[in-house]
Biopython code that builds the backbone (N, CA, C, O; Angstrom):
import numpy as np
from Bio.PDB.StructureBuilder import StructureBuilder

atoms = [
    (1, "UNK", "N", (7.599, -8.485, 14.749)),
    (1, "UNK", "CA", (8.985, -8.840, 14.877)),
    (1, "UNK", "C", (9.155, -10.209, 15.537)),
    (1, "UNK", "O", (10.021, -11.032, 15.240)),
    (2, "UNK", "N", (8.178, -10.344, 16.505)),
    (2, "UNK", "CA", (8.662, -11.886, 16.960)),
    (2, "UNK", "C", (8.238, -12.965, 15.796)),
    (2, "UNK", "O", (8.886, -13.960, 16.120)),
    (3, "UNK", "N", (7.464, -13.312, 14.565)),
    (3, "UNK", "CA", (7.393, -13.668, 13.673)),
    (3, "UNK", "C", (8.958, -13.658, 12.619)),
    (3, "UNK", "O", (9.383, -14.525, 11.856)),
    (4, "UNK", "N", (9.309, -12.807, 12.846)),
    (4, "UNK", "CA", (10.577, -12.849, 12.172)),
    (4, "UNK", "C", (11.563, -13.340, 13.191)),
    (4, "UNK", "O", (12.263, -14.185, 12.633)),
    (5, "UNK", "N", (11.872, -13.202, 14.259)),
    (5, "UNK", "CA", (12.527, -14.174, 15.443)),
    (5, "UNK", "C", (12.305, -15.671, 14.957)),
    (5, "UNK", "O", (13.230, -16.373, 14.549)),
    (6, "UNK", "N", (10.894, -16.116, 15.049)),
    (6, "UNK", "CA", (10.393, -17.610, 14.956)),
    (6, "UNK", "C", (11.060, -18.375, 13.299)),
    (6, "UNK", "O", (11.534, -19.467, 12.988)),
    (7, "UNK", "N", (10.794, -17.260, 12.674)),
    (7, "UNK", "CA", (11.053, -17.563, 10.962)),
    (7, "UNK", "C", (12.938, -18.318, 11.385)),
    (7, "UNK", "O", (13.309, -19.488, 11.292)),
    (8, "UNK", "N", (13.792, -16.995, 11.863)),
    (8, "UNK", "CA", (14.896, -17.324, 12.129)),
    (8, "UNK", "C", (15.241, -18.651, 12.557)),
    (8, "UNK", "O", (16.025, -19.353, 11.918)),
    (9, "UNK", "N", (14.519, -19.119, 13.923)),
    (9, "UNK", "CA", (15.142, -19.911, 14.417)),
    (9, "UNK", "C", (14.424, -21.566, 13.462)),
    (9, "UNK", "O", (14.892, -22.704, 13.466)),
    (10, "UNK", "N", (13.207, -21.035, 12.775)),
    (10, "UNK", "CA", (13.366, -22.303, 11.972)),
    (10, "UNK", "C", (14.029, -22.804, 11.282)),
    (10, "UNK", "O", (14.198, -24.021, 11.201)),
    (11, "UNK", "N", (14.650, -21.784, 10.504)),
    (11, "UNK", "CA", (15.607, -21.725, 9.507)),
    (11, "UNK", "C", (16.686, -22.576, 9.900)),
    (11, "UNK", "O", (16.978, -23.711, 9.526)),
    (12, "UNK", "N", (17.286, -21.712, 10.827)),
    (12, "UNK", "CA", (18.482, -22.631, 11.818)),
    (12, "UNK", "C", (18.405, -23.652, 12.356)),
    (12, "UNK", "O", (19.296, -24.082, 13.089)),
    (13, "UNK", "N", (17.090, -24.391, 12.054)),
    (13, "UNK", "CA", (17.450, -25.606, 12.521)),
    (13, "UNK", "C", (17.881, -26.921, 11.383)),
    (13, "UNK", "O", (18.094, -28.118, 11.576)),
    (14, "UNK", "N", (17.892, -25.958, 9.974)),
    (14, "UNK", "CA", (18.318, -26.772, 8.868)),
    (14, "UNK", "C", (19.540, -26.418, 8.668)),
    (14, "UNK", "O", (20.045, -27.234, 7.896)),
    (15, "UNK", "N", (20.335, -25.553, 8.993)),
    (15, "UNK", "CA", (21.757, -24.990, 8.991)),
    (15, "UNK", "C", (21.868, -23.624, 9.701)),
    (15, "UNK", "O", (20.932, -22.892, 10.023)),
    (16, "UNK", "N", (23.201, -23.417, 9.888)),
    (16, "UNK", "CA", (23.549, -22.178, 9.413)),
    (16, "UNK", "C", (22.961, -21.014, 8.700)),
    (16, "UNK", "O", (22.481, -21.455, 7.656)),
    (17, "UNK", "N", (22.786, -19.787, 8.780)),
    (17, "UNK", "CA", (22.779, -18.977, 8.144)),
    (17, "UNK", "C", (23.918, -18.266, 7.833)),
    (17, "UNK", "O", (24.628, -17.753, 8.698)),
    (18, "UNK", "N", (24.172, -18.194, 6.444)),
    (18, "UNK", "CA", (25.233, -16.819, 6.166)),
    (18, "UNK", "C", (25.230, -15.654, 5.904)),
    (18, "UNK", "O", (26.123, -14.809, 5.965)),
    (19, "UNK", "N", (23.878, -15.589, 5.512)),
    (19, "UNK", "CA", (23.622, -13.702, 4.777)),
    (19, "UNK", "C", (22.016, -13.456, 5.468)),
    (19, "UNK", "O", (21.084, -14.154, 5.069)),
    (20, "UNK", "N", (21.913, -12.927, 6.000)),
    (20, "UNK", "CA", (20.584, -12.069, 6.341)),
    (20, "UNK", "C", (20.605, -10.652, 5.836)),
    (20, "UNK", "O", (21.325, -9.738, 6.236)),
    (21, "UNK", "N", (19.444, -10.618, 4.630)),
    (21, "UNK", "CA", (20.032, -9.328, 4.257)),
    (21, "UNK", "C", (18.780, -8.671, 4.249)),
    (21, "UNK", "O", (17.796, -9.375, 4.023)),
    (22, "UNK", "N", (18.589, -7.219, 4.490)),
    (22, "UNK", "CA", (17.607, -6.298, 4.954)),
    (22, "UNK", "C", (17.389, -5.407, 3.903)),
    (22, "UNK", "O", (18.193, -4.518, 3.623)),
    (23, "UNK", "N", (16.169, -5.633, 3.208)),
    (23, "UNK", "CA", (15.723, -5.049, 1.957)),
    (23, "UNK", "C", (15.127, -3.934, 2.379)),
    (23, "UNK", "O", (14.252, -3.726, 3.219)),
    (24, "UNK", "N", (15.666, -3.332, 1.748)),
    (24, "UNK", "CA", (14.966, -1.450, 2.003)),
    (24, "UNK", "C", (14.442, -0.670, 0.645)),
    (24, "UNK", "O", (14.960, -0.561, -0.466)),
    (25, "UNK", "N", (13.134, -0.145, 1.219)),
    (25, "UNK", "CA", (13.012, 0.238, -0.168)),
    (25, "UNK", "C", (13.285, 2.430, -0.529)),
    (25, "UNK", "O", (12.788, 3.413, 0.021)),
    (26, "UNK", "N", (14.053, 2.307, -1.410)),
    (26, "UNK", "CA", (14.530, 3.765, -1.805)),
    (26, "UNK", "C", (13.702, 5.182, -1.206)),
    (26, "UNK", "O", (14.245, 6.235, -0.872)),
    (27, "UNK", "N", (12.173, 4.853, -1.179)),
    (27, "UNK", "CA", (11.358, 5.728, -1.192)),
    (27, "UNK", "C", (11.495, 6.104, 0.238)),
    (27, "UNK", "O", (11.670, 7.265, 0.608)),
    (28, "UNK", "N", (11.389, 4.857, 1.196)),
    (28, "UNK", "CA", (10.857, 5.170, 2.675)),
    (28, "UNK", "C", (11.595, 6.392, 3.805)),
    (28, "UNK", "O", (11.268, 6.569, 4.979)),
    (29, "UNK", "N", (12.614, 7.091, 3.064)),
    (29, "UNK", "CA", (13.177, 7.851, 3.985)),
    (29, "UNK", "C", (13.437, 7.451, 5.279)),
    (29, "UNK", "O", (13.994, 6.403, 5.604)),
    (30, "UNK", "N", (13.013, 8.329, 6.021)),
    (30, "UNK", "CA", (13.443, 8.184, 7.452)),
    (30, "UNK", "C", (13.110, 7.166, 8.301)),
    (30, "UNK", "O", (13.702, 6.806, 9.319)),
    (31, "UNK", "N", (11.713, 6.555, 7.602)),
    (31, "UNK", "CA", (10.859, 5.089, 8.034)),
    (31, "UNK", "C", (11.852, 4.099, 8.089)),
    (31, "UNK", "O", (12.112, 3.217, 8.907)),
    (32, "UNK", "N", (12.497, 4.566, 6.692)),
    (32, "UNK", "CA", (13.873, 3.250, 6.529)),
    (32, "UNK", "C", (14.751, 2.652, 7.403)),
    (32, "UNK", "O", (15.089, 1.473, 7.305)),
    (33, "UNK", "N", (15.272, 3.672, 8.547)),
    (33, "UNK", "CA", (16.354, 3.923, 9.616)),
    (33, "UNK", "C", (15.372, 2.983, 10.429)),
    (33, "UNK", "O", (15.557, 1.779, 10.606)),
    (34, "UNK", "N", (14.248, 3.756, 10.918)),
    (34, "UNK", "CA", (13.497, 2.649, 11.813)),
    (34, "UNK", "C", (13.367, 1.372, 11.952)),
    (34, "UNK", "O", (13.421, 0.525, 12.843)),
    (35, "UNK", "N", (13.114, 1.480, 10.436)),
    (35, "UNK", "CA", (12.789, -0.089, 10.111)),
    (35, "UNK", "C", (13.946, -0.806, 10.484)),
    (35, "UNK", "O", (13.729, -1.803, 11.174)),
    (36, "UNK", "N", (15.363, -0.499, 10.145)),
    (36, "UNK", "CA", (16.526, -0.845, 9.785)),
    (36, "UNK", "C", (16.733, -1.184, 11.111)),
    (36, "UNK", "O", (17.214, -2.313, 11.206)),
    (37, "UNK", "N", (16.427, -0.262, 12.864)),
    (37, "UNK", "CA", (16.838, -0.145, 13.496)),
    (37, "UNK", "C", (16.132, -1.920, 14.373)),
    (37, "UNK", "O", (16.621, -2.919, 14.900)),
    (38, "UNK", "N", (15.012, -1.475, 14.104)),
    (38, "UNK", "CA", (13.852, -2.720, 14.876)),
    (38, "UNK", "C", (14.342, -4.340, 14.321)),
    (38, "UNK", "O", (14.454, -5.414, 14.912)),
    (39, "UNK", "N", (14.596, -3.849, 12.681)),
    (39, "UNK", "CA", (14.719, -5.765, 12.516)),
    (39, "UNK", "C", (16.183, -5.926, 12.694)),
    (39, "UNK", "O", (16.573, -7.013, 12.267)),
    (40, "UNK", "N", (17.618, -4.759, 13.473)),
    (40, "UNK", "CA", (18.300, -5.454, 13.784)),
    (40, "UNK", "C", (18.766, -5.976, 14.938)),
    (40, "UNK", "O", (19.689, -6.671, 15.363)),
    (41, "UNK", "N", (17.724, -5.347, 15.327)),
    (41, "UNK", "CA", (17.231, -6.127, 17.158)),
    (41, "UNK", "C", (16.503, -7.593, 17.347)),
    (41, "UNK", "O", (16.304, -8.323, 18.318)),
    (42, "UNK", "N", (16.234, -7.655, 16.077)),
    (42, "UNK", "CA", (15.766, -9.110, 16.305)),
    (42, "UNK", "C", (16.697, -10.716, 15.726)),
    (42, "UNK", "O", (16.881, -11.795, 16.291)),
    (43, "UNK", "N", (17.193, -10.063, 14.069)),
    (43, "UNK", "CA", (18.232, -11.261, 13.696)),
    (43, "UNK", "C", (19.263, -9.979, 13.256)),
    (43, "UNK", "O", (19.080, -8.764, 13.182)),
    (44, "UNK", "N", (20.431, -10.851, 13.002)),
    (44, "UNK", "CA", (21.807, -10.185, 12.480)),
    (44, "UNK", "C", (21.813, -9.907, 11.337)),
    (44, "UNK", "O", (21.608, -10.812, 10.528)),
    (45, "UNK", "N", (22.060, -8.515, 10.861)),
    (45, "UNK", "CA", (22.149, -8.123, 9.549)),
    (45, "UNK", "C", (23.315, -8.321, 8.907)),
    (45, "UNK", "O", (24.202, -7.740, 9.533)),
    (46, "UNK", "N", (23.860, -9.035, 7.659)),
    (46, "UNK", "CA", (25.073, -8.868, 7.324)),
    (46, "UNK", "C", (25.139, -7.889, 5.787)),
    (46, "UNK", "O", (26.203, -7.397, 5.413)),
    (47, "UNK", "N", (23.780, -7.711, 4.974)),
    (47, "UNK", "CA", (23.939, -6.363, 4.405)),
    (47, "UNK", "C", (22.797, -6.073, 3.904)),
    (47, "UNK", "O", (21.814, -6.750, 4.204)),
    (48, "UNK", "N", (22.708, -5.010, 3.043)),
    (48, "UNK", "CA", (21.596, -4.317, 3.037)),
    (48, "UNK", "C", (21.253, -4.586, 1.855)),
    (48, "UNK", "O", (22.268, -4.830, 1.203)),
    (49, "UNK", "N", (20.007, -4.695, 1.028)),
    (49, "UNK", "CA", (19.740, -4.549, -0.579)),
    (49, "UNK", "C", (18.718, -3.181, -0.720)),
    (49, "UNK", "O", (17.634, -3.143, -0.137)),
    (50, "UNK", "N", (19.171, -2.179, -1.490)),
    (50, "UNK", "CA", (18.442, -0.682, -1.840)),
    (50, "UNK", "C", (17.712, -1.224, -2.598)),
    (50, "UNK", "O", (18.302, -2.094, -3.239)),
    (51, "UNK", "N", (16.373, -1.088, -2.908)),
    (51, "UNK", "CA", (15.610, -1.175, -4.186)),
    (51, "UNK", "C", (14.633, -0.154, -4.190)),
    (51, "UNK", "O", (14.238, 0.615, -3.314)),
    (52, "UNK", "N", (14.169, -0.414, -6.029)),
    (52, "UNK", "CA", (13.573, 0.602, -6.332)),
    (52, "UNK", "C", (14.436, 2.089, -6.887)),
    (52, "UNK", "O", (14.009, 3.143, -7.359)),
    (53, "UNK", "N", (15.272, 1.795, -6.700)),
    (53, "UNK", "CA", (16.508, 3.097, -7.893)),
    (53, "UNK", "C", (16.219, 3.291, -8.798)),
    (53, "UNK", "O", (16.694, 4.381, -9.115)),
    (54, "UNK", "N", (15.296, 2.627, -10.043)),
    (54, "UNK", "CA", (14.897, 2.841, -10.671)),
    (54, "UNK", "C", (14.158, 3.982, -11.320)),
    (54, "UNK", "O", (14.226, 4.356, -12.491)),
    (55, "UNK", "N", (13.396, 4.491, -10.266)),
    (55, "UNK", "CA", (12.766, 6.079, -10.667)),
    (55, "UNK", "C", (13.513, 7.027, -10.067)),
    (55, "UNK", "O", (14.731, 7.204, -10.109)),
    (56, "UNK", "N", (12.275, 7.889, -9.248)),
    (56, "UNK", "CA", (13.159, 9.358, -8.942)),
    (56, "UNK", "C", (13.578, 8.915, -7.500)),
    (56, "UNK", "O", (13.413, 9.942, -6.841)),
    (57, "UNK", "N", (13.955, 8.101, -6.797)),
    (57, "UNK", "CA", (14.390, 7.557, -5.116)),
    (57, "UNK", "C", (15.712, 7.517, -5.525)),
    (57, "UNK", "O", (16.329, 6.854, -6.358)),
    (58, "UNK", "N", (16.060, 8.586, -4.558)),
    (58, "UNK", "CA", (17.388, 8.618, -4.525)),
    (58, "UNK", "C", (18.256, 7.680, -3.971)),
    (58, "UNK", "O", (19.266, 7.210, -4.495)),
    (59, "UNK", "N", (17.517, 7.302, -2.224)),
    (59, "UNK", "CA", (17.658, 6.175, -1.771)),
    (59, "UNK", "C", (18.928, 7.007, -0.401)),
    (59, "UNK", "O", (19.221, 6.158, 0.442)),
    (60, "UNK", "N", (19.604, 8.369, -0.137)),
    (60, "UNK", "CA", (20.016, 8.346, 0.653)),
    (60, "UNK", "C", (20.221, 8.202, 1.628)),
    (60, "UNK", "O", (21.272, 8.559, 2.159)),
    (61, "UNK", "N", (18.684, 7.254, 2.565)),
    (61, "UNK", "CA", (18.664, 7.104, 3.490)),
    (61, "UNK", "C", (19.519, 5.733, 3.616)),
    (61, "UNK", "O", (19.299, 5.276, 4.738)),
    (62, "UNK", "N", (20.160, 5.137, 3.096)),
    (62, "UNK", "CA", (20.912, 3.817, 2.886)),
    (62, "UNK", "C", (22.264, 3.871, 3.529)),
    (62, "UNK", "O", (22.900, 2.973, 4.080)),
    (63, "UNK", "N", (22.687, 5.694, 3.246)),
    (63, "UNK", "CA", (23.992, 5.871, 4.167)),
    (63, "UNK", "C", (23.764, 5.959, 5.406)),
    (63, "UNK", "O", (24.586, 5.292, 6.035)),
    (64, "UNK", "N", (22.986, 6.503, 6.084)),
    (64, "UNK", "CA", (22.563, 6.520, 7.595)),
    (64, "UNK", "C", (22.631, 4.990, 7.801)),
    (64, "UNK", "O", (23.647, 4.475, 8.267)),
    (65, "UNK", "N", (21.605, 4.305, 7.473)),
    (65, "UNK", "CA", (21.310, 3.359, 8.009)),
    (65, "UNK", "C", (22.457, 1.805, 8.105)),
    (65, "UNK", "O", (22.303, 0.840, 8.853)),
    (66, "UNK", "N", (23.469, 2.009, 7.170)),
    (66, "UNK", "CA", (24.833, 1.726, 6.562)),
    (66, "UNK", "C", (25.600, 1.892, 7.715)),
    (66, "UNK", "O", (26.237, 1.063, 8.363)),
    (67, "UNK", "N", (25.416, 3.285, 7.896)),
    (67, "UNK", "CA", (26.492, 3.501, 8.946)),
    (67, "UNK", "C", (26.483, 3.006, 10.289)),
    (67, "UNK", "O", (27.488, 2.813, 10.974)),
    (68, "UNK", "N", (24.693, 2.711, 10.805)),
    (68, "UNK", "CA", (24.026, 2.812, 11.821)),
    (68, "UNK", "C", (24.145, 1.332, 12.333)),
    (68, "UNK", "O", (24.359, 0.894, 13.463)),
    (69, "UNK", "N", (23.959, 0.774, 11.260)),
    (69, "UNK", "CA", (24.560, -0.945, 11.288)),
    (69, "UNK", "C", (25.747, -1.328, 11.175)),
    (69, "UNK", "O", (26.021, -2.345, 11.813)),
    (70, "UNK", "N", (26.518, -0.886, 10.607)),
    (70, "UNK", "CA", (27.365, -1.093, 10.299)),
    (70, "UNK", "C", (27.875, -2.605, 9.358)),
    (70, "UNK", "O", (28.802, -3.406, 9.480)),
    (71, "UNK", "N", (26.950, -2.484, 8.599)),
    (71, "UNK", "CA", (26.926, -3.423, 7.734)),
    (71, "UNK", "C", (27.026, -2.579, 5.856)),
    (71, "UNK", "O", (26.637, -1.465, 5.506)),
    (72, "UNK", "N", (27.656, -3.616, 5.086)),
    (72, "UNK", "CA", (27.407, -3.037, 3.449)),
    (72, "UNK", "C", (26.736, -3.230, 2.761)),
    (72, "UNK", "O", (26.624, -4.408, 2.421)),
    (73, "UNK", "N", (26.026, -2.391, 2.237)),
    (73, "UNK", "CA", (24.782, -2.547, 0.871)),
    (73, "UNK", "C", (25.663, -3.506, 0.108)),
    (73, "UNK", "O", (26.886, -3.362, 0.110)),
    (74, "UNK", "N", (25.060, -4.486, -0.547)),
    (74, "UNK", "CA", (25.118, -5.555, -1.221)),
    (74, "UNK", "C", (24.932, -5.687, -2.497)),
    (74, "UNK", "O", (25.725, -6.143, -3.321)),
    (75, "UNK", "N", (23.289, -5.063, -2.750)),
    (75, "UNK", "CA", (23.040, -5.299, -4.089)),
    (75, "UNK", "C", (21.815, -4.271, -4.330)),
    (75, "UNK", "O", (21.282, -3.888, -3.288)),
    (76, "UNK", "N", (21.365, -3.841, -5.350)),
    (76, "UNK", "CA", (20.530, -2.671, -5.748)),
    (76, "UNK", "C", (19.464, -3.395, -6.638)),
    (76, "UNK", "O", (19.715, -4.464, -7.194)),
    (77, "UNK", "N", (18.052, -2.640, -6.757)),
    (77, "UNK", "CA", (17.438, -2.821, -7.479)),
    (77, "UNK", "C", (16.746, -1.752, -8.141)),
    (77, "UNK", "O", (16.022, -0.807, -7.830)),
    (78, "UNK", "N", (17.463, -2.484, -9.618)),
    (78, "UNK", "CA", (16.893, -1.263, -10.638)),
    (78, "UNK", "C", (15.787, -1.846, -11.404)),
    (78, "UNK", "O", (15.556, -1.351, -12.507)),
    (79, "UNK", "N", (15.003, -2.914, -10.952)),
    (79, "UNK", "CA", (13.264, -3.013, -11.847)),
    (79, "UNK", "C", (12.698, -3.802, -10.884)),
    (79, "UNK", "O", (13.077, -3.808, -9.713)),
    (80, "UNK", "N", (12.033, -4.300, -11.214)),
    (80, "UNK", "CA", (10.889, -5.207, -10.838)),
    (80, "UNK", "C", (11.220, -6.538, -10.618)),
    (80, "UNK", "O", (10.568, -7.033, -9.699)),
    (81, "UNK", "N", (11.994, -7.262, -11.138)),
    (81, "UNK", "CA", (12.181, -8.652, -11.435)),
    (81, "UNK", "C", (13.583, -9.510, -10.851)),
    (81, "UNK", "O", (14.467, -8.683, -10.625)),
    (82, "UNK", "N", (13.901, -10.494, -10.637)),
    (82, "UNK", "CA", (14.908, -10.862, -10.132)),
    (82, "UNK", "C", (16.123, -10.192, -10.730)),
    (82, "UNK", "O", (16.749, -9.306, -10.146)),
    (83, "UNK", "N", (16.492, -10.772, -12.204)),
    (83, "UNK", "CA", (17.339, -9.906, -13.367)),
    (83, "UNK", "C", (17.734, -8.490, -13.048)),
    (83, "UNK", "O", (18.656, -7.838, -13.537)),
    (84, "UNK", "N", (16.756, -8.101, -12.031)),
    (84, "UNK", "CA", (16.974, -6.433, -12.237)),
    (84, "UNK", "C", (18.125, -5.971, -10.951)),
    (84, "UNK", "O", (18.583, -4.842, -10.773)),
    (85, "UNK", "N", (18.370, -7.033, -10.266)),
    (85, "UNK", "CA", (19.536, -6.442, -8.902)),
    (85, "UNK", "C", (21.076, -6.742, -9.234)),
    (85, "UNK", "O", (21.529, -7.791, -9.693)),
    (86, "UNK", "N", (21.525, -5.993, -9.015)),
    (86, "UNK", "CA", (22.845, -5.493, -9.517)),
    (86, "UNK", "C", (24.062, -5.436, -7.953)),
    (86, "UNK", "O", (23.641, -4.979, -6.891)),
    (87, "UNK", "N", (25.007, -5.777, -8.039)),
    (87, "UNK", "CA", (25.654, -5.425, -6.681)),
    (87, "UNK", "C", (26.309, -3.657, -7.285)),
    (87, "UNK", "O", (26.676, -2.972, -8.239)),
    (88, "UNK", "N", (26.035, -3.734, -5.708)),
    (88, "UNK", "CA", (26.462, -1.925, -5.331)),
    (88, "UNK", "C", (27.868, -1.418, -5.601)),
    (88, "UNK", "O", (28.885, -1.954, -5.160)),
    (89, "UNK", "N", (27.842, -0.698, -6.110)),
    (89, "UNK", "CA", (29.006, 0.525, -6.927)),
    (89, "UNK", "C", (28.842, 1.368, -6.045)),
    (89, "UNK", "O", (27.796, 2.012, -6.125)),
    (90, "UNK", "N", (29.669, 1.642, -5.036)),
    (90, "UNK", "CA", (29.567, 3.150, -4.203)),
    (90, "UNK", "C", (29.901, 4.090, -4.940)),
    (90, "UNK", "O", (29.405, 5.145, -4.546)),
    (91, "UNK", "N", (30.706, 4.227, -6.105)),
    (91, "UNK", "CA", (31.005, 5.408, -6.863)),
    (91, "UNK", "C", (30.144, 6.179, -7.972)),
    (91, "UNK", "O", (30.025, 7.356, -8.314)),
    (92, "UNK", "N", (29.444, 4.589, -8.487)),
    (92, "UNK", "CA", (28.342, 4.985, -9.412)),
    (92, "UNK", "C", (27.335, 5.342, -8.553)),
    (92, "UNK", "O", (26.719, 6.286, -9.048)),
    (93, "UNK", "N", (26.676, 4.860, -6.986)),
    (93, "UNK", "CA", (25.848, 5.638, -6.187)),
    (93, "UNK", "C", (25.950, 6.908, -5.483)),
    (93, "UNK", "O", (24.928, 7.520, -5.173)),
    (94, "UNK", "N", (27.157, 7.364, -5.199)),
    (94, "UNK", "CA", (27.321, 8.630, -4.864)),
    (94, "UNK", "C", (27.286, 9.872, -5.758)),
    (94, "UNK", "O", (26.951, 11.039, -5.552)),
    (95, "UNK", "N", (27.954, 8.916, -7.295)),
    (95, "UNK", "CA", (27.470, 10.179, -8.048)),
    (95, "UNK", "C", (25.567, 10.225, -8.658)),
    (95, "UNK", "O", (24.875, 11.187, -8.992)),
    (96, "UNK", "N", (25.392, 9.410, -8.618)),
    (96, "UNK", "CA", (23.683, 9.472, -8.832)),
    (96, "UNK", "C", (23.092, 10.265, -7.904)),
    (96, "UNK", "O", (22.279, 11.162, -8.129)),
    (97, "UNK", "N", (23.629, 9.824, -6.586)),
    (97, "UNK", "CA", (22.886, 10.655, -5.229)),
    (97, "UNK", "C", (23.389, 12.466, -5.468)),
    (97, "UNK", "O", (22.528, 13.322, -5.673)),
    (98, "UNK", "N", (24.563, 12.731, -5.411)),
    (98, "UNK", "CA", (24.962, 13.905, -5.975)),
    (98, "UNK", "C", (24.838, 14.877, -7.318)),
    (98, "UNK", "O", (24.863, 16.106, -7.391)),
    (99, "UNK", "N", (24.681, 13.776, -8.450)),
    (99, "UNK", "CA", (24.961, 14.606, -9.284)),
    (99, "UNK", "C", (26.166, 14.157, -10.048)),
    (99, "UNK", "O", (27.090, 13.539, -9.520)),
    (100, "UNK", "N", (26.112, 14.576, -11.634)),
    (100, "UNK", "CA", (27.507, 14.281, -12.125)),
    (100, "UNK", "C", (28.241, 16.204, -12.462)),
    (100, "UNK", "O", (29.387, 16.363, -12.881)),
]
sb = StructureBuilder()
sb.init_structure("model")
sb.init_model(0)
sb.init_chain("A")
sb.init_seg("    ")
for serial, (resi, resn, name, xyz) in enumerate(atoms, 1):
    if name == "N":
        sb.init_residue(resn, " ", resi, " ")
    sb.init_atom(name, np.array(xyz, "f"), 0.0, 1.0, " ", f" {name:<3s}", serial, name[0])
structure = sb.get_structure()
């Protein structure tokens, strides 16, 4: 984590930052929250990207960690490749997570 501190403040010394966004991947469950919890102790999160939706990851650990930050999922990834991230539909994700 202090590597990601150092990354930060290099950054900032060419501007501003506007979006720090915290890529999570669908599978990690409860690891996810952790993860979520540690790197937002170090820089400011302003939203989240789910990836990996693509198979069977449901990805619900995204609402915890959503809530926990209090920041909004942003954008999703449904493949492999840049092309493949999509911004987030809470309606089309709740019914995937649920069920139609």
């Amino acid at each position: 984590m202090d590597e990601l501190g150092k990354v930060k403040r290099v950054v900032e010394k060419h501007g501003p930052l506007d979006e720090v966004l915290l890529v999570l991947d669908a599978t990690t469950g409860q690891n996810g929250l952790i993860q979520a919890r540690v790197f937002a102790e170090v820089v400011d999160i302003t939203g989240i990207v789910l990836t990996k939706l693509d198979g069977t990851a449901k990805g619900g650990i995204v609402i915890a960690v959503q809530r926990e930050l209090g920041v909004p999922v942003k954008l999703i990834g449904l493949g492999e490749g840049p092309d493949d991230l999509a911004p987030f539909e809470p309606g089309a994700f709740v019914d995937a997570l649920i069920g139609d």
